[in-house]
N, C-alpha and C positions, 0 to 999 in steps of 0.2 A: 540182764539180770536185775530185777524191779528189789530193792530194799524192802523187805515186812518192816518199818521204824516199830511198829508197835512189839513186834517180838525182840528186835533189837533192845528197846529202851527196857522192855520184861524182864531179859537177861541183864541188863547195867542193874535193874533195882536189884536183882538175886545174887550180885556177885559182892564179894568180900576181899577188897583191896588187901587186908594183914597177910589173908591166907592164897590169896590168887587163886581163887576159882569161885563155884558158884553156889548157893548154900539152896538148895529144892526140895520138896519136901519127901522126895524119895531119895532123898541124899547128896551129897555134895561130886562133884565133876569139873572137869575144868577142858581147854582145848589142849591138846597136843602134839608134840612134834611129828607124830605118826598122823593125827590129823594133819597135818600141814601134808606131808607127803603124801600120803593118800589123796587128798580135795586138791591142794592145789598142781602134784606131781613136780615138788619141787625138792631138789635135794638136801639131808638135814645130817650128809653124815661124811663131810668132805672139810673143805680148808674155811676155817673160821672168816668171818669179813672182818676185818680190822685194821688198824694204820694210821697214820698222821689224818689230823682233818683238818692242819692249818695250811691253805697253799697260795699263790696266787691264782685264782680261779679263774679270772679275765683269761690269763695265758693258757691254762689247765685244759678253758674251754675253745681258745683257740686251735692249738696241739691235736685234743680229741673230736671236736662236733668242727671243725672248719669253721668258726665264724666268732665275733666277740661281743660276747650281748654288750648293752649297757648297762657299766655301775647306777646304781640307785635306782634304775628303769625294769633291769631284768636280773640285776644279781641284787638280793640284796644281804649282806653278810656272806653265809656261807649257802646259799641255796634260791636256786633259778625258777623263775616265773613257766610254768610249765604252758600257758598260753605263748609267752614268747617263745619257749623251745620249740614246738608245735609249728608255730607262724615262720619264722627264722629257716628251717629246713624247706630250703626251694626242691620243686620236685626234678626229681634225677634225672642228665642228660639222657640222651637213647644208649648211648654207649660210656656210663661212666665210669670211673677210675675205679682203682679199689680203695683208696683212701677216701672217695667219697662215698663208696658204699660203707665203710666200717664205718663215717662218720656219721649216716642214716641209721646203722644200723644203730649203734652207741646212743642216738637221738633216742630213738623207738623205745629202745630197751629202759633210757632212763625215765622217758614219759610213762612209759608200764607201771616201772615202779613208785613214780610220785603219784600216778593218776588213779591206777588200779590195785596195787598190794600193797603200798604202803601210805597211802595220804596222810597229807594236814587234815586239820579242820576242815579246811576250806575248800581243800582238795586242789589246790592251787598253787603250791612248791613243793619240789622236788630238794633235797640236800645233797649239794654237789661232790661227798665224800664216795657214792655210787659211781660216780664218773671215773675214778679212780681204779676202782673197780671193773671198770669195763675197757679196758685199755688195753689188756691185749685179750679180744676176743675168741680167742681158743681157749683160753685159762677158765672165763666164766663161768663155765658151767662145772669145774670142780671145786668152785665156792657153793659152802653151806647156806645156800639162801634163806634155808627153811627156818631158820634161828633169829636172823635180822626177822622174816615176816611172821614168826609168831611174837619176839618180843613188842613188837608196835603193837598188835590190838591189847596185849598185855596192860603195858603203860596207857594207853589211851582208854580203856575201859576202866582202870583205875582212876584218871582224871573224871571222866566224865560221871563218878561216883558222886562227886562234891556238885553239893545242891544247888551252887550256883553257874553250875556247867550249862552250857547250849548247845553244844555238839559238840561230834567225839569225832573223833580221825582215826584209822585205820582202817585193815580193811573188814567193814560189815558184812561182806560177802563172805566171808571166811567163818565170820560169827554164826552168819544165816545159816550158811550150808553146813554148820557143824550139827548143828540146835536142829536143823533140819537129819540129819545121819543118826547122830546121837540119840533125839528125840523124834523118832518118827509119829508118835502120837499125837504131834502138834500139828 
């Protein structure tokens, strides 16, 4: 899925941080949680994500992904190097456990969410308060995802408003394909 930047960056000049949406000259719009459901098929009408986000994470990620990054190298503060999360997950025996598949899986799923629905800037950490969240892998999927992934491009499209922004994190796929649904005449 190739980024339009130029439609991207179209939509941050037209959007209005006070009022969270986007000011056009057929009127104003904004994304929403029926978009999210719709575009990404992700559910926005279940258990809130929420909860402590002070933990010891070295352990956290011990516990849940089998392995303990390095402080300073791969955690830093409260969120993991998604290249080391990536690197770190050796590939699975023929016949593996089941705690190493939920800890593949647990990998995956958090690389998703730092890589693909919710990015930095830089697109390069994850916040290890998701891992938390993926703990017991049955429950998952009746968390309200749809809520954490529309508040990111929220917040992130509001930064990137400010003139001395360089890029914006979130996720722009989400933007695109709205702008794209929304605005087919583009």
């Amino acid at each position: 899925f190739k980024i339009d930047h130029h439609l991207v960056t179209a939509l941050v000049e037209r959007w209005r941080p006070e009022m969270h949406n986007f000011h056009l000259p057929v009127g104003e719009c904004t994304i929403t949680l029926e978009d999210v459901a719709l575009q990404l098929d992700i559910r926005v009408d279940s258990r809130p994500i929420n909860g402590a986000t002070y933990y010891d994470w070295e352990e956290m990620c011990e516990q849940y992904l089998g392995v303990v990054p390095p402080k300073g190298e791969a955690i830093v503060g409260s969120a993991i190097k998604l290249k080391w999360l990536q690197d770190s997950m050796s590939p699975l025996p023929a016949e593996p456990t089941q705690q190493q598949l939920e800890a593949h899986c647990r990998a995956y799923i958090l690389w998703l969410i730092g890589g693909v629905l919710m990015p930095d800037k830089m697109g390069n950490w994850v916040h290890l308060m998701y891992l938390i969240m993926l703990a017991d892998l049955d429950r998952v999927r009746w968390y309200s995802w749809g809520f954490a992934f529309l508040a990111r491009p929220y917040r992130e499209i509001c930064r990137a408003t400010d003139p001395d922004a360089k890029t914006m994190g979130g996720c722009a796929s989400l933007l695109q394909s709205w702008a794209w649904y929304r605005m087919p005449f583009i």
